[in-house]
N, C-alpha and C positions, 0 to 999 in steps of 0.2 A: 472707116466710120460707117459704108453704110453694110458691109454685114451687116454688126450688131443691133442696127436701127431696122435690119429687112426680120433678123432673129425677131427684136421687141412685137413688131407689128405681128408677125405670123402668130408667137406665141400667144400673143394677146388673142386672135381673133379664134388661134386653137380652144384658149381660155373660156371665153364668152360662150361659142357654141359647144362647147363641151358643157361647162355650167347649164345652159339650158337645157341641151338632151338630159342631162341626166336629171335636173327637178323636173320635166314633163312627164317622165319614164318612172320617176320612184314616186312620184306625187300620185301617177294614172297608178302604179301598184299598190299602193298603198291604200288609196280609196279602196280599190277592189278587194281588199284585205279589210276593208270593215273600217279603216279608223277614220273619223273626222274630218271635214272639211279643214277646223279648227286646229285640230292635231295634226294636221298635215304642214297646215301654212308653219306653224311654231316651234316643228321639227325635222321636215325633210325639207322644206322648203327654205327653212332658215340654213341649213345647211349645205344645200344644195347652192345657193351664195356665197357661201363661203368655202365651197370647192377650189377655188380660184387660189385664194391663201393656204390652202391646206397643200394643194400638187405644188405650188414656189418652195413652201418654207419644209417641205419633206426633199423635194429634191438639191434646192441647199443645202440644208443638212448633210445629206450623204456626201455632195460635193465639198464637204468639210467649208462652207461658208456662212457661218454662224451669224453673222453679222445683218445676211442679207436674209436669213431663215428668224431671225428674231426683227427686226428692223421692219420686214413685210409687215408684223402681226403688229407689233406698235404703232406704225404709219397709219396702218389701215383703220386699226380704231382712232385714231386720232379724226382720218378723213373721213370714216363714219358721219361722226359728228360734227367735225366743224364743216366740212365742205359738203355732204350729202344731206345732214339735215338743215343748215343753215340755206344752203341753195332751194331743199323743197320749201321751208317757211318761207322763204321770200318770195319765191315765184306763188304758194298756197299758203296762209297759217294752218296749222295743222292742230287737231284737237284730238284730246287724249283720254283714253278710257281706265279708269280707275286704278283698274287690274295693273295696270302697268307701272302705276304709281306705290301701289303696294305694295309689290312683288318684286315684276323683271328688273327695274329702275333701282331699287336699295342692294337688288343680290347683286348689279352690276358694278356697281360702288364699292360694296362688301368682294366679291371675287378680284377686282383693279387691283383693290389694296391687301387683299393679302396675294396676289400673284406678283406684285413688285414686290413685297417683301419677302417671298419664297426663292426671288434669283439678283439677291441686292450683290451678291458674289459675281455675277458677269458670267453664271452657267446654269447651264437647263439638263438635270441628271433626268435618272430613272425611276428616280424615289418621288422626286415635283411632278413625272411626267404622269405619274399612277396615281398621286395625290388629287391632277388635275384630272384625269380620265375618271377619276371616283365624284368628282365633282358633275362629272358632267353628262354619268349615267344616273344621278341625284337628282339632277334638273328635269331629265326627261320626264323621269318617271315621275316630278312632280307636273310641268306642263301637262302632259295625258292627264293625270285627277281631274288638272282645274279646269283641262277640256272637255271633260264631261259635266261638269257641273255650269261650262257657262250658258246663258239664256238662247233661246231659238233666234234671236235677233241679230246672236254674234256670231252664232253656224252659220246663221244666211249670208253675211257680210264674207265671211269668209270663202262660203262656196262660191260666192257670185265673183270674186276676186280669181280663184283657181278655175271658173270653168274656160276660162280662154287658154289655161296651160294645160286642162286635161280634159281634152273630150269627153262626153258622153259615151258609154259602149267600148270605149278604144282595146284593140286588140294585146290580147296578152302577150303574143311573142313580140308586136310591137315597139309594148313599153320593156321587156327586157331589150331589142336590139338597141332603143336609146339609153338603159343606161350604161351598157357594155359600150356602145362607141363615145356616149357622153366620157367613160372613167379613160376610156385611149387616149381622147385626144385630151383630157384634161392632165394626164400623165405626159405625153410628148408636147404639148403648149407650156406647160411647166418649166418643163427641159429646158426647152428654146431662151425663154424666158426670161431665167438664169441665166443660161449663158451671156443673151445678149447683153442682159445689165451689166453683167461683169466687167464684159470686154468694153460698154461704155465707160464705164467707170473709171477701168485701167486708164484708155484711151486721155481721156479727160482730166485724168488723176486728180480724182474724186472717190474718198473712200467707200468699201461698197455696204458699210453704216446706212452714207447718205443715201446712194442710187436705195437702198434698200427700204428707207424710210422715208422717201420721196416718190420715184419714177414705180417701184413697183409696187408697194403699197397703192398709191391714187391706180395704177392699171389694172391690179386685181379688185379694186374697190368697185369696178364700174358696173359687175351684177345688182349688189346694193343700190347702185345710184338709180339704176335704171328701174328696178322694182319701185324705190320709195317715189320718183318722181312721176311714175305710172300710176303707183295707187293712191299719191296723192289726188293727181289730179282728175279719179274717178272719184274722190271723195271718201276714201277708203284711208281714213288720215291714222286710225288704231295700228294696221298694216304700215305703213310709211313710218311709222316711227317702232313698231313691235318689227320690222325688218332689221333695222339699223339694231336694236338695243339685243335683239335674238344673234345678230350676227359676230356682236361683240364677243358677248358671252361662249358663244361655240369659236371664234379663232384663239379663245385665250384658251376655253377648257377641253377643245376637240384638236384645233391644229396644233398647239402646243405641248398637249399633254402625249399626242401621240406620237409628235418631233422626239419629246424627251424619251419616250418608253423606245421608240426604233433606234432612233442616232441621239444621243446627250451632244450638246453641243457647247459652245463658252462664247460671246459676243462681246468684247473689248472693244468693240466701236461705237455701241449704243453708250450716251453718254446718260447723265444722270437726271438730268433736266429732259430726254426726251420721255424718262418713264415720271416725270411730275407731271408735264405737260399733258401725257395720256389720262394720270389720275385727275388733274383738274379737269378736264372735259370730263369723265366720266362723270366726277362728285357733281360738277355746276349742271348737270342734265335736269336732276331733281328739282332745286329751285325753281330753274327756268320751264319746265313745266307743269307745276306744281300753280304756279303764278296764273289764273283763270283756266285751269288745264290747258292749255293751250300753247306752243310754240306761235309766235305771230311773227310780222316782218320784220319788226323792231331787230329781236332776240334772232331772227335769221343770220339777221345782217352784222350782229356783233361776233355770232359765231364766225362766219366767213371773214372777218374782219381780224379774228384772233387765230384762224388758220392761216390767213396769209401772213399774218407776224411772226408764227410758226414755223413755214417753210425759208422769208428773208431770213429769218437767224438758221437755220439748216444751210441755207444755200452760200449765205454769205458770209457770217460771224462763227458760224458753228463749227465742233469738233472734226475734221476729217475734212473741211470744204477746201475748193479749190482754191 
C-alpha cells in the first residue's frame, strides 16, 4: 500500500511543478515572441494546465490502460466544474465577461456533445483523434483573432494576471531550461502516476474506471484549481472561469485527440452515465451563468453538491466499485 501512495504523491508533485515550469517558460516565450498577454493566458496558459491530463492519459494509453487514459479526461472536466468552480463561487461569486457566454461556453457544449457522440463505441481511434486535433487547431486560431480584437481593458487584466508567472526581461535560455525540465518531469510525474493508481486500484479492487475518474482526474485537476482560486481571489473572475472552460475544451480536443492519433485506445469501464454526467455539467454552465452573468454562492454550492453525489455513486453504487 504504501509504494503506490509514495508513487501518487511524488507523481503528483512531479505534475504540479512540471505544469508550472513549463506555463512560466512558454508564457515568458511567447510574450517575447509578440503575442498577447491575452493570447497567452487563452492558449499556453490554458494548456499548460492541462499538461497534467495530457502526460496521465498518454502515458496510459501506451500502457494499454484505456480506462484510466479516458476516465482522467472525463473526471477532470467533470471536477472542473463541479468542484473547482463550484468551490471558487463559494468561497468568491464570480462574474462573467460576455465573450465567454458567446463563444467558449456554447463551443463547450457543442464539442461535449459531439465528442460523446464520436466514441459511444467504447473507443478513441485515429480517424476522432485527427477529427479532434482539427478541432482544436480551429480553436486557436480562432482565440488569436478575438485576442486581437479585444478592448485594452482586457490585455490589461490579463497582463496583470501573468506578470507574477512571467517576469519582466526574463532570460531566454532561462524560459527554454523551464520548459525542457517542465515537459521531464511532466513525462516521469505521469509515469509515476499511473502506475501508482493502478497498483491502488488493483490493491483495493477497484476498477481503474474509477481510480481513473476519481483519484486522478481531481490530482491532475489541481493546476486548474489553483489558477481559478488564485484569480478568483485577485478579482480576475473572467480568468477563473475562462481557465476552467479553456481547459475543458483542450483535454477533450488536445489530450484526446492526440491519445487517439499516438495510441487508439477502447475504455469498457467508463460507464454511460459517467459521459451524461460530464454533458450535464457542461450544458447546465450556460444557464447558470448566463443568470446575472455571474456564478454566485447559491449556484457554487449546488455545484459542489451535485459533484459529491457524483463521486457517492462512483465510489459506492457505480460500475467497477468496490
Amino acid at each position: 500500500m504504501l509504494i503506490p501512495i509514495l508513487y501518487l504523491i511524488v507523481g503528483l508533485a512531479l505534475l504540479y511543478f512540471g505544469g508550472e515550469g513549463l506555463v512560466r517558460g512558454a508564457a515568458g516565450l511567447a510574450l517575447r515572441l509578440g503575442l498577447t498577454p491575452l493570447a497567452v493566458g487563452l492558449t499556453v496558459v490554458a494548456f499548460g494546465t492541462s499538461c497534467p491530463e495530457l502526460a496521465v492519459s498518454l502515458n496510459a494509453a501506451i500502457e494499454n490502460k484505456g480506462d484510466v487514459s479516458m476516465g482522467n479526461v472525463v473526471g477532470s472536466n467533470i471536477a472542473n466544474i463541479g468542484l473547482i468552480l463550484g468551490l471558487t463561487a463559494l468561497i468568491k461569486p464570480i462574474g462573467v465577461h460576455m465573450q465567454l457566454l458567446r463563444f467558449d461556453v456554447p463551443l463547450l457544449a457543442a464539442v461535449s456533445v459531439a465528442f460523446v457522440l464520436a466514441v459511444h463505441d467504447r473507443s478513441l481511434g485515429r480517424a476522432e483523434g485527427a477529427f479532434l486535433v482539427a478541432g482544436l487547431v480551429a480553436y486557436v486560431l480562432i482565440v488569436l483573432r478575438l485576442a486581437r480584437q479585444e478592448g485594452k481593458a482586457v490585455q490589461a487584466e490579463y497582463a496583470e494576471e501573468l506578470a507574477a508567472d512571467v517576469p519582466p526581461g526574463g532570460k531566454l535560455w532561462m524560459q527554454l531550461l523551464l520548459i525542457v525540465a517542465g515537459l521531464v518531469m511532466l513525462v516521469v510525474g505521469g509515469r509515476l502516476f499511473v502506475d501508482g493508481a493502478v497498483q491502488l486500484a488493483r490493491m483495493l479492487e477497484i476498477s481503474e474506471a474509477v481510480i481513473g475518474l476519481t483519484i486522478v482526474a481531481i490530482g491532475t485537476s489541481l493546476p486548474e484549481l489553483s489558477a481559478s482560486l488564485i484569480a478568483a481571489a485577485r478579482g480576475h473572475s473572467d480568468i477563473a472561469v475562462g481557465n476552467v472552460v479553456g481547459s475543458n475544451l483542450f483535454n477533450i480536443l488536445n489530450i484526446l485527440g492526440f491519445t487517439g492519433l499516438i495510441k487508439p485506445i477502447t475504455f469498457p469501464g467508463i460507464d454511460g452515465i459517467d459521459f451524461a454526467v460530464m454533458l450535464v455539467f457542461s450544458l447546465a454552465l450556460f444557464p447558470l451563468l448566463w443568470t446575472g452573468q455571474r456564478l454566485n454562492r447559491l449556484e457554487g454550492t449546488l455545484l459542489l453538491l451535485a459533484y459529491a453525489a457524483y463521486l457517492g455513486w462512483r465510489g459506492v453504487g457505480g460500475p467497477g466499485a468496490a
